[in-house]
N, C-alpha and C positions, 0 to 999 in steps of 0.2 A: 101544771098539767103534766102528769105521766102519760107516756105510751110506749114504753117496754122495747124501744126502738132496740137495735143491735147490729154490729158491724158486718154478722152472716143475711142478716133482712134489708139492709140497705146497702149494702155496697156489692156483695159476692151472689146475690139473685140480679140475670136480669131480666127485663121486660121485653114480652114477645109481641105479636100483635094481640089486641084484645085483652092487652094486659095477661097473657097469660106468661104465668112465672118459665125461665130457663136454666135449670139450675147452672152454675159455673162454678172453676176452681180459680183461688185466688191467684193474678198474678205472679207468672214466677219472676215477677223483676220489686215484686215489695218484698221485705224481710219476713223471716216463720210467723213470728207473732206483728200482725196488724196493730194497728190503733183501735181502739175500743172505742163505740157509740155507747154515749152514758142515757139513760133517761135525759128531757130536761132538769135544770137546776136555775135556779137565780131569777133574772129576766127572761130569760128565752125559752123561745117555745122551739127551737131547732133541737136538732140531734147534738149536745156538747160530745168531740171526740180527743180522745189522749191517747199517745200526744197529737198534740195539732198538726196538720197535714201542710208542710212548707208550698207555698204556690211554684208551679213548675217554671219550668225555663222550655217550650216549644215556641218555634217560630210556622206559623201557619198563613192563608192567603184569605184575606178579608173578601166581603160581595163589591168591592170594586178592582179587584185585582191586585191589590198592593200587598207585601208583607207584612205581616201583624205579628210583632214579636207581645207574646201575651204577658211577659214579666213586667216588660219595658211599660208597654202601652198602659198598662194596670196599678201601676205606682200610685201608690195615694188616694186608692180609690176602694170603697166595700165593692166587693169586682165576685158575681154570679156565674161561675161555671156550669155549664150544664151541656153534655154531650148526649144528642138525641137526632132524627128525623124529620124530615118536614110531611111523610106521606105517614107518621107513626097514627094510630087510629084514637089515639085516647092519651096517654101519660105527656106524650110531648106537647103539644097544644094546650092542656091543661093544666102543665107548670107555669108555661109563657104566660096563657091566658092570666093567671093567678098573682102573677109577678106584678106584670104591666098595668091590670088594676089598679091592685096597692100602691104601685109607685105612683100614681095617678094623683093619689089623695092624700102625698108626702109634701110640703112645703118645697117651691123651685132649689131655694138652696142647699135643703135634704137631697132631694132628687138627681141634686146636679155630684153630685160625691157618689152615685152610685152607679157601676158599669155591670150591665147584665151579657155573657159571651156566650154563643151558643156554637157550638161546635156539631156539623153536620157528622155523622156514622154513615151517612150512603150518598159517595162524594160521586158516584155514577152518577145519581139521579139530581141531586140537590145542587146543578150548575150555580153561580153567583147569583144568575138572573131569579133561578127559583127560589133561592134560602135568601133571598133580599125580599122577593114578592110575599113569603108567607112571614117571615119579621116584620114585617111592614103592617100585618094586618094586628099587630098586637102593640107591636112603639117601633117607631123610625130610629129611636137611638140604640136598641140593641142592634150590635155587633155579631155578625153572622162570619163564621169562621169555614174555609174548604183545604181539602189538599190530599195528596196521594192517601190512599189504603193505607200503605203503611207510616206516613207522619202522622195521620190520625191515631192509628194503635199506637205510635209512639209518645204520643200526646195522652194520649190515655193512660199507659200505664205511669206517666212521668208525675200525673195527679194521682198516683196510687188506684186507681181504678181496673175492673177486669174489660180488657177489649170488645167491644160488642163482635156482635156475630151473626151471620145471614144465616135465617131458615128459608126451606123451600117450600112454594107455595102451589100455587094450580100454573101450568104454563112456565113460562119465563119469570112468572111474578115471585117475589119472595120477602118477606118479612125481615125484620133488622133488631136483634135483640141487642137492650144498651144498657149499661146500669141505671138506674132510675132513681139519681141523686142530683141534689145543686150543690156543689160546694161554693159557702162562703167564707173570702177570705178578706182579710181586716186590711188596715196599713199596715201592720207589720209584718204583712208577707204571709200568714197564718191562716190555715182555714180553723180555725175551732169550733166549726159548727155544718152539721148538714142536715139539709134537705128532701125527706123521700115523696114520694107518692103520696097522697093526702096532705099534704102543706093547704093550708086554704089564702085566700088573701088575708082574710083579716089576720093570720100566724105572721105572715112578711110586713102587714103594716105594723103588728105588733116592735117587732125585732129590728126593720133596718132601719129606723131612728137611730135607735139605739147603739146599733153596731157603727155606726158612722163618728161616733163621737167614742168609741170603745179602745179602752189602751189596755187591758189586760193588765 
């Protein structure tokens, strides 16, 4: 399966409310030249990227209050990055949604090797109690991640990502544009593959078999 994917389409657009695109510049804390999103190739239906995107080192505050060092806590695990909102209208819900299915219908001991982290972008609104109540409606085991404005951008840019960013809406209210990626990264520390917008389940039931058992 082609889909012409590419690193200015999935990583450097992000998502606004209603899915509508924002454009953004990359990062000034990655290097000039990015990693390239290939087409698929081989088994996978992800986006293969080169080179592969090292997993970061941010320590951030779990929905029970505790420290979550994401390197640490991730070891050894196909480990689902995905930094989004819990009030987003459409992309965010729809990743989860898509995820937690598939994993649904993976063998216990498939499923138990894989860790999905969701990192809230509007750490105002998404208290522990709220990014724990709407994980909750999709799997009890994802990990729901909070913390200052700025450890989240630092956490963002540290996965090579561009920082999300508030637009303004009617009122007080305002919209949270994010990148609209999952990166998955393997046991060796590695994402070699991403995830945008249109992933469906049956694309992750396809792939995190697979990746579980993947030594590059």
């Amino acid at each position: 399966m082609t889909r012409g994917w590419s690193w200015a389409s999935i990583v450097v657009v992000l998502v606004g409310a209603h899915g509508a695109p924002i454009a953004a510049r990359p990062s000034p804390a990655r290097a000039a030249d990015p990693p390239r999103v290939q087409s698929p190739a081989g088994p996978y239906l992800g986006g293969l990227v080169t080179p592969a995107l090292p997993k970061p080192h941010f320590t951030l505050t779990d929905t029970e209050g505790a420290p979550f060092d994401f390197r640490a806590k991730t070891q050894g695990y196909v480990t689902l990055l995905f930094f989004g909102y819990t009030r987003c209208p459409d992309e965010c819900p729809l990743h989860v949604a898509n995820a937690a299915k598939a994993l649904d219908t993976l063998p216990a001991d498939v499923r138990a090797r894989i860790k999905l982290v969701f990192v809230t972008t509007d750490p105002a609104r998404d208290t522990p109690r709220v990014l724990r109540a709407w994980l909750d409606r999709f799997d009890a085991q994802f990990v729901g991640l909070t913390g200052s404005d700025a450890a989240i951008e630092a956490a963002q840019r540290a996965a090579g990502l561009p920082p999300a960013r508030k637009t303004a809406r009617a009122g007080d209210d305002y919209a949270v544009g994010h990148a609209n990626v999952v990166l998955a990264y393997t046991k060796d520390n590695l994402a070699h593959l991403m995830y945008p917008g249109g992933v469906t389940r049956q694309d992750w039931a396809h792939d995190l078999p697979r990746l579980v058992d993947e030594t590059w």
